[in-house]
Residue frames relative to the residue before (quaternion, step in Angstrom):
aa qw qx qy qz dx dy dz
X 1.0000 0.0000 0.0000 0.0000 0.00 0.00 0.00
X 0.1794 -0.8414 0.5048 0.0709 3.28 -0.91 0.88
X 0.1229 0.8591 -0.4960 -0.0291 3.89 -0.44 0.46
X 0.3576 -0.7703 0.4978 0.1761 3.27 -1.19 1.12
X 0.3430 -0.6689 0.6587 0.0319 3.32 -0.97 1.05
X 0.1371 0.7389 -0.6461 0.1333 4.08 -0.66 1.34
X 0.1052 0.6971 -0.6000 0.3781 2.98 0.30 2.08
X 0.1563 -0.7900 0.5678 0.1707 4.08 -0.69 0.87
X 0.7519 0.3511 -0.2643 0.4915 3.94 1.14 0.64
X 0.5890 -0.7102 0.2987 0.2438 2.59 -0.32 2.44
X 0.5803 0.5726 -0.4396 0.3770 4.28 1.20 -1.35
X 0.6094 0.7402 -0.1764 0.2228 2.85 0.91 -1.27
X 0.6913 0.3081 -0.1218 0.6422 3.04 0.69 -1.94
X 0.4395 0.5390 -0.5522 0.4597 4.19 0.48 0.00
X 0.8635 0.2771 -0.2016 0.3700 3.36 -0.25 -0.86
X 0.4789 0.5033 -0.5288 0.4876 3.71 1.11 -0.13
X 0.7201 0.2707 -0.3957 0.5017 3.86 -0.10 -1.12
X 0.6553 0.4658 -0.5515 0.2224 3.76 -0.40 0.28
X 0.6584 0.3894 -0.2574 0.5904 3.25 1.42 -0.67
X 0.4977 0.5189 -0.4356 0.5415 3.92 1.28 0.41
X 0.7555 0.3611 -0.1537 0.5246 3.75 0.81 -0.65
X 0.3748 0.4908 -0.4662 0.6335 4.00 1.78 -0.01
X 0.9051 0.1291 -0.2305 0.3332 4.32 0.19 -0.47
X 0.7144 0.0971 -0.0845 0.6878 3.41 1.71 0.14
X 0.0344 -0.8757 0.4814 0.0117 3.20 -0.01 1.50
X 0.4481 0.6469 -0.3611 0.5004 3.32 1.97 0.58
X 0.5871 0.6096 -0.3587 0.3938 3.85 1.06 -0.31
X 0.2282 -0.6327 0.7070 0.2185 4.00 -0.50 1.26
X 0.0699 -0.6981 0.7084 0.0770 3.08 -1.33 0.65
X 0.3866 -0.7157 0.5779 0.0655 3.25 -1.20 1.66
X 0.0804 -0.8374 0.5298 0.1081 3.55 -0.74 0.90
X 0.1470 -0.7490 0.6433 0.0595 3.13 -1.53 0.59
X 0.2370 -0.6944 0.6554 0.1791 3.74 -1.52 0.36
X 0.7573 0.0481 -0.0470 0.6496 3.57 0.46 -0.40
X 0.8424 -0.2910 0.2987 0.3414 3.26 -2.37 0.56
X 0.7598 0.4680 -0.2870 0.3483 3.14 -0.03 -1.76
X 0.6972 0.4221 -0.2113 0.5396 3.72 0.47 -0.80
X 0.3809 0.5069 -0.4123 0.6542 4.43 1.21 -0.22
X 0.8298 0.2891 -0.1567 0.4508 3.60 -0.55 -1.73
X 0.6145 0.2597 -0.4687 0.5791 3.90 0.23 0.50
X 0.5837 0.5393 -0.4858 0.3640 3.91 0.28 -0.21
X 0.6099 0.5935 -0.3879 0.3540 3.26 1.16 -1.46
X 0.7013 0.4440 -0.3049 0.4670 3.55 0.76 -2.19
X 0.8433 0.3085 -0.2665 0.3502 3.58 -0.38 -0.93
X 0.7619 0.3892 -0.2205 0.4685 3.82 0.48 0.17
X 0.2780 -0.6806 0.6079 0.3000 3.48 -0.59 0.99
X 0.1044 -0.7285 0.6767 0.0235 3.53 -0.76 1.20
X 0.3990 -0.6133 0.6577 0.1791 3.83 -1.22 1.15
X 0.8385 0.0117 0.1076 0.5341 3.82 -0.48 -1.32
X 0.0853 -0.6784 0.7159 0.1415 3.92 -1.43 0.14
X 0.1223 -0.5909 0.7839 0.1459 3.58 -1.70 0.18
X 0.1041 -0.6490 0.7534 -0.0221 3.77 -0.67 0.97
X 0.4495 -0.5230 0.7235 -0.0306 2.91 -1.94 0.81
X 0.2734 0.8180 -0.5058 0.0195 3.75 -0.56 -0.06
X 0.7045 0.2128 -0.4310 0.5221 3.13 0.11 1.99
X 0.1249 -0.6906 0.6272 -0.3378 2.07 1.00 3.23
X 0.5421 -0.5331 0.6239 0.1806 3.35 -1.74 0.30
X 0.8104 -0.0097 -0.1959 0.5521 3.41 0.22 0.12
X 0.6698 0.4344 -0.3355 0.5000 3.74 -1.71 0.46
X 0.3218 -0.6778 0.5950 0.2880 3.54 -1.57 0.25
X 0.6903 -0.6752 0.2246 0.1310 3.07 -0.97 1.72
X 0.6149 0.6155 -0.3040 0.3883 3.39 1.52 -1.57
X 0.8191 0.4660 -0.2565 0.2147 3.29 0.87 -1.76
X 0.4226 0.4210 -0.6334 0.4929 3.84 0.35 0.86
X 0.8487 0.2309 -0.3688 0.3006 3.46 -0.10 -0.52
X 0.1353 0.7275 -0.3906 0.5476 3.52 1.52 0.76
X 0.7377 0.3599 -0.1636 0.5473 3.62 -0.23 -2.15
X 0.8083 0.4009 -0.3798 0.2044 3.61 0.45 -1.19
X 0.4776 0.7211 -0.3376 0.3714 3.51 1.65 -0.55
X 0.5447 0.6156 -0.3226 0.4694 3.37 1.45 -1.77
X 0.9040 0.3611 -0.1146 0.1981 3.21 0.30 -1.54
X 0.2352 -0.8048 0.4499 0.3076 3.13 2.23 -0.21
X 0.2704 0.6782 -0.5969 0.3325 3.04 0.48 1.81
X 0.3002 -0.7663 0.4970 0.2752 3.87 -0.28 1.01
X 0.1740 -0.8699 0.4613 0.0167 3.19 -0.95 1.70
X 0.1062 -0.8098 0.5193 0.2513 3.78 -0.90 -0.67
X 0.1904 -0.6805 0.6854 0.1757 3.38 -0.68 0.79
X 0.1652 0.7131 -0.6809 -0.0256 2.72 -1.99 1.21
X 0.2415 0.6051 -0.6653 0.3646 3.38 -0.15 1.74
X 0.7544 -0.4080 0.4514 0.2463 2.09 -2.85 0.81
X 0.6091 0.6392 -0.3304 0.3334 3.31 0.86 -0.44
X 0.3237 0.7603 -0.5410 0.1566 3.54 -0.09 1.06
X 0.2279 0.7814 -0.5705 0.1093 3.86 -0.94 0.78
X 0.7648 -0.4926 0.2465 0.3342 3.64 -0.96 0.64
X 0.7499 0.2232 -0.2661 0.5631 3.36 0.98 -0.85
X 0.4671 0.5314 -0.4985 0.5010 3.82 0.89 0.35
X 0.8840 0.1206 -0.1936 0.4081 3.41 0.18 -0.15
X 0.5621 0.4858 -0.5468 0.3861 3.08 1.26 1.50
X 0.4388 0.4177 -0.5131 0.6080 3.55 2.10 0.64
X 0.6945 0.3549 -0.5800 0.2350 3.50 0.20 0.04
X 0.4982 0.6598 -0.3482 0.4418 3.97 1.11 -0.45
X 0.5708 0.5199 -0.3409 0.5363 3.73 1.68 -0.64
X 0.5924 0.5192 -0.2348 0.5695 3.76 1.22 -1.36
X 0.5411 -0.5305 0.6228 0.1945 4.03 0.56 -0.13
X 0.4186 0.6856 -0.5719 0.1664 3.43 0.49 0.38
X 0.3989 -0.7705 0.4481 0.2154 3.92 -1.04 0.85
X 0.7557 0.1291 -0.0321 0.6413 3.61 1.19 -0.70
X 0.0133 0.7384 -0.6698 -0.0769 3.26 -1.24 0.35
X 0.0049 0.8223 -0.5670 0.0488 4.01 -0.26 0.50
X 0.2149 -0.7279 0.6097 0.2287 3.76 -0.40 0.80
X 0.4251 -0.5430 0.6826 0.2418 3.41 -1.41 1.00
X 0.5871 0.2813 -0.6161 0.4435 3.83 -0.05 1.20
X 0.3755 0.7089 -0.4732 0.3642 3.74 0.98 -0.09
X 0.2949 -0.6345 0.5579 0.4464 3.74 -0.99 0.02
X 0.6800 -0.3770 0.4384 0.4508 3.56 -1.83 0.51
X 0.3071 0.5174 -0.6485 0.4662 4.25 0.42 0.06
X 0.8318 0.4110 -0.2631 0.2647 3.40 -0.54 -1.67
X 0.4413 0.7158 -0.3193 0.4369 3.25 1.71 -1.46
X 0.8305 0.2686 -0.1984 0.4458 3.75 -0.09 -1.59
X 0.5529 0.5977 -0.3877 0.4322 3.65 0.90 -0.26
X 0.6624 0.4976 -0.2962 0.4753 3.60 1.31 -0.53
X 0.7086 0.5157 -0.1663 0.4520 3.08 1.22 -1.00
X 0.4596 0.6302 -0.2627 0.5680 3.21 1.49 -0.45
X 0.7464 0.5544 -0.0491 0.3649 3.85 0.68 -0.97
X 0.3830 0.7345 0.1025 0.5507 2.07 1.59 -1.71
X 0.7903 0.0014 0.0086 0.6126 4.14 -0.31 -1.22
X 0.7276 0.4228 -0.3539 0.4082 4.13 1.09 0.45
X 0.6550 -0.5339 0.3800 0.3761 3.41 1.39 0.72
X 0.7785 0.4649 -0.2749 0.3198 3.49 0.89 -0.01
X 0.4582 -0.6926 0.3808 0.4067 3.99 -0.67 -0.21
X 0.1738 -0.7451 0.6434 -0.0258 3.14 -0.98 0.39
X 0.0717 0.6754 -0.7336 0.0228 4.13 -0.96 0.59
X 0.3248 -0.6493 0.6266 0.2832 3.69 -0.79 0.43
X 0.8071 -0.3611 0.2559 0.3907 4.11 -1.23 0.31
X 0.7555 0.4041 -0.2583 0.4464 3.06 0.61 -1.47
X 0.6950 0.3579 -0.4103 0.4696 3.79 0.60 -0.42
X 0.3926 0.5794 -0.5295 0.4793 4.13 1.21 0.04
X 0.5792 0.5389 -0.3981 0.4644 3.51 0.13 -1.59
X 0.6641 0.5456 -0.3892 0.3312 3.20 -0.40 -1.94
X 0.8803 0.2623 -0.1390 0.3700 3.03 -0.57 -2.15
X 0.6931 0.2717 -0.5063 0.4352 3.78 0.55 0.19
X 0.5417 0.6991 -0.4608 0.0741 3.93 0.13 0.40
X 0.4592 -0.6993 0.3789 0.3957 3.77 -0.45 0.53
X 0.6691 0.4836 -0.4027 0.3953 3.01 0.78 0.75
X 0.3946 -0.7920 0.4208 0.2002 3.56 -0.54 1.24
X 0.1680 -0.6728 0.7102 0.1212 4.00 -0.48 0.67
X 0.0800 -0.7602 0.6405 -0.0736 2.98 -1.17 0.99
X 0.0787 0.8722 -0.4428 0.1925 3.51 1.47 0.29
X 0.9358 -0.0116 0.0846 0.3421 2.99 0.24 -1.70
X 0.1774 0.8379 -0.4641 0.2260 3.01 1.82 0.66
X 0.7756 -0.2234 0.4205 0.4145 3.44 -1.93 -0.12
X 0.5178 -0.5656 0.5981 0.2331 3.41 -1.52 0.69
X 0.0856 0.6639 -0.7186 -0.1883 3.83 -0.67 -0.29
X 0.1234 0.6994 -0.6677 0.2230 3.74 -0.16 1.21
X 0.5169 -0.5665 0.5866 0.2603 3.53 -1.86 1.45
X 0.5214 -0.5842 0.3756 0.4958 3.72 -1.10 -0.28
X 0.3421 0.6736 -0.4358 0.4891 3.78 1.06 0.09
X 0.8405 0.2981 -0.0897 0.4435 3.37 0.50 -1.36
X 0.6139 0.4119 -0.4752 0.4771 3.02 0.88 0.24
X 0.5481 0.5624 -0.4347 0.4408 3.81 0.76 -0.79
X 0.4168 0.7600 -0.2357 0.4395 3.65 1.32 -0.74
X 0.7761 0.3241 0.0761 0.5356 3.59 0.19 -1.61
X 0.7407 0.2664 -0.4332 0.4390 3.39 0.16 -0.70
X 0.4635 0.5245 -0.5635 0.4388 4.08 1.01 -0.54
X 0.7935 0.5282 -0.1786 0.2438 3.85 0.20 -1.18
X 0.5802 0.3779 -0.3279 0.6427 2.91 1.98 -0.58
X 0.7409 0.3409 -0.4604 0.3505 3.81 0.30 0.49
X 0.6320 -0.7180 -0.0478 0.2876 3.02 1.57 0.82
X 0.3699 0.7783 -0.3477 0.3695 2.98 1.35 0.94
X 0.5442 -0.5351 0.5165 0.3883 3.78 -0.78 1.22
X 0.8514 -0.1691 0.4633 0.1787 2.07 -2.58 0.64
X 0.7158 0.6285 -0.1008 0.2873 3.34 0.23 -1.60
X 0.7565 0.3183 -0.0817 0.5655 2.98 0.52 -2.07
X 0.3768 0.7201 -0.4287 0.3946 3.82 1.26 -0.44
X 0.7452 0.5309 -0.0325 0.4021 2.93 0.23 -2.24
X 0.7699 0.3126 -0.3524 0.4306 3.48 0.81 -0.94
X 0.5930 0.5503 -0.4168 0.4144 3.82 1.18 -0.65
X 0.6921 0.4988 -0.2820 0.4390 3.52 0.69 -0.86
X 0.5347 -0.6092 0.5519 0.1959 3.57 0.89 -0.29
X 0.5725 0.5143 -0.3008 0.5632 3.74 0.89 -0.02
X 0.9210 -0.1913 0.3392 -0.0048 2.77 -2.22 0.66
X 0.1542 -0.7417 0.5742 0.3105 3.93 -0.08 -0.54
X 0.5859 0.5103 -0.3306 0.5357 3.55 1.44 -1.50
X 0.7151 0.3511 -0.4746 0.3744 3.90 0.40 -1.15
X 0.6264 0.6087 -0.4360 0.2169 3.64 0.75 -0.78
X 0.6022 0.6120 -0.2283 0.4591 3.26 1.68 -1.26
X 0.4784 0.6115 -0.3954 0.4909 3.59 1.52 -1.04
X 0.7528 0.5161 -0.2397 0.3308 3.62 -0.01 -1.48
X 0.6329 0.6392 -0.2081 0.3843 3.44 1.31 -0.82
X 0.7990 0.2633 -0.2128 0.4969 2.68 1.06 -1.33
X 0.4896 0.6347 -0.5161 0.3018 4.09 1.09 -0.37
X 0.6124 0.6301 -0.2641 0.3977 3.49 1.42 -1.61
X 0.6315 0.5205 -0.3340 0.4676 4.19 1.33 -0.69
X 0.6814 0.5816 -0.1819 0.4053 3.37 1.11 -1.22
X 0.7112 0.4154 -0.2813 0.4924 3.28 0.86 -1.18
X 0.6955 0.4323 -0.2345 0.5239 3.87 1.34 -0.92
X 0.4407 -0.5948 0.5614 0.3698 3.86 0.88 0.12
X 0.4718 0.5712 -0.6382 0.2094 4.05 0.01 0.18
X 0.5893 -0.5570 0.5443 0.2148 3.19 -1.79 0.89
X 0.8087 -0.0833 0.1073 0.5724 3.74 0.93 -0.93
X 0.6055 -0.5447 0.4387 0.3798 3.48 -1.32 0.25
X 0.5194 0.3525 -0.6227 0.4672 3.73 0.53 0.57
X 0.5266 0.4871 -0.4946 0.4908 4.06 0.36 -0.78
X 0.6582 0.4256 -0.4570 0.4204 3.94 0.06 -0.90
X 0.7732 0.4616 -0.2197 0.3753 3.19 0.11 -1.43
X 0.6665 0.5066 -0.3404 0.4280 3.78 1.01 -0.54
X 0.5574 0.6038 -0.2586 0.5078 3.32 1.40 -0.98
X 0.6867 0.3840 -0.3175 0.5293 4.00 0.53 -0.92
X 0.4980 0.6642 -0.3797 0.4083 3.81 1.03 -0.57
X 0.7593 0.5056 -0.1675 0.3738 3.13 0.57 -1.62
X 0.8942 0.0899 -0.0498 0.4357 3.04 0.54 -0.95
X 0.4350 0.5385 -0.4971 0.5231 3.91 1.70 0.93
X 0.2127 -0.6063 0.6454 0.4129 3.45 -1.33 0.31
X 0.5902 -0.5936 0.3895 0.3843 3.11 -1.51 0.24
C-alpha cells in the first residue's frame, strides 16, 4: 500500500509517518511539498490513501484533491485550514476525514484510524464549523469578471499595481478599479485575502 502525504513542513511530515507506521508499519509513504510533485504522484503511482495539507505555498491547493476524487482515492485533509464553504467543496470531492492541525494528535490518530478502516471521521473543530449559523466565506470560489481576473493572477504572481497596468496596457485608476470591484463582489478584507483566495483555488 502506498500513501501520499502533501504536507510542505518537513516537522510536520516527520511526525505524520510515525503515527502512519505506529498503525501500519507496512504503508510506503510517498511524499510531497507542493502540487506539482502530489499531481505526478497521483498519475504515476498507484496511490491507496492521501493526507493533503491545504495551505501549501506554492501551486493551487484544490488540484490534488480534484485528481484524488477523479481517481477515487480515499483521502484526508489535515489543515489549519477549516471553514464552512471549504468543507462543503470538500464533502462534494468525497472527502473521508478532515482533522484541523489545531486539534490534538488524539483527533490526528482517530482520522487515520478511519482513514485505513473505510470510515469518516471530522475532528470538533471542523463539526463546530460545519454546523454554525454563520457562513465563512474566507475561502470560497472567486466570482471575478474576465478583466478581473487577468488583474489578480498578474498580482498573485507578484507584480504591482504598476507593472500590472503596464503589461496589460491599462490605466492605473482602471487597474485600481478592477481591484477593488473583485474585493467587493468576493467580500475580501484586503488584497492579500483576494490574492490568497485566487491562489487556492486557480492553477497557475
Amino acid at each position: 500500500m502506498k500513501l501520499l502525504l502533501l504536507e510542505d513542513h518537513e516537522a510536520i511530515r516527520e511526525t505524520v509517518i510515525r503515527y502512519i507506521h505506529e498503525i501500519n508499519p507496512y504503508i510506503d509513504v510517498v511524499e510531497a511539498d507542493n502540487v506539482e510533485d502530489a499531481d505526478q504522484a497521483i498519475k504515476k503511482t498507484k496511490i491507496t490513501y492521501a493526507i493533503c495539507d491545504l495551505e501549501l505555498t506554492v501551486g493551487c491547493n484544490i488540484n490534488p484533491i480534484e485528481a484524488l476524487y477523479r481517481e477515487r482515492i480515499p483521502y484526508m485533509v489535515y489543515s489549519s485550514h477549516v471553514n464552512k464553504s471549504l468543507i462543503k467543496e470538500l464533502e462534494a470531492k468525497k472527502v473521508r476525514c478532515y482533522v484541523s492541525k489545531q486539534s490534538d494528535m488524539k483527533e490526528f490518530r482517530m482520522g487515520l484510524q478511519a482513514l485505513f478502516n473505510d470510515t469518516s471521521h471530522y475532528c470538533p473543530i471542523v463539526m463546530k464549523t460545519q454546523h454554525a449559523n454563520v457562513g465563512w466565506e474566507e475561502t470560497g470560489r472567486l466570482r471575478l469578471s474576465k478583466s478581473e481576473k487577468k488583474v489578480v493572477e498578474l498580482l498573485s504572481k507578484g507584480q504591482t499595481r504598476e507593472e500590472v497596468a503596464a503589461n496589460l496596457k491599462l490605466e492605473l485608476t482602471t487597474i485600481n478599479n478592477h481591484v477593488f470591484r473583485a474585493r467587493e463582489a468576493n467580500n475580501c478584507s484586503n488584497v492579500s485575502e483576494l490574492i490568497r483566495r485566487y491562489h487556492f483555488w486557480t492553477p497557475e
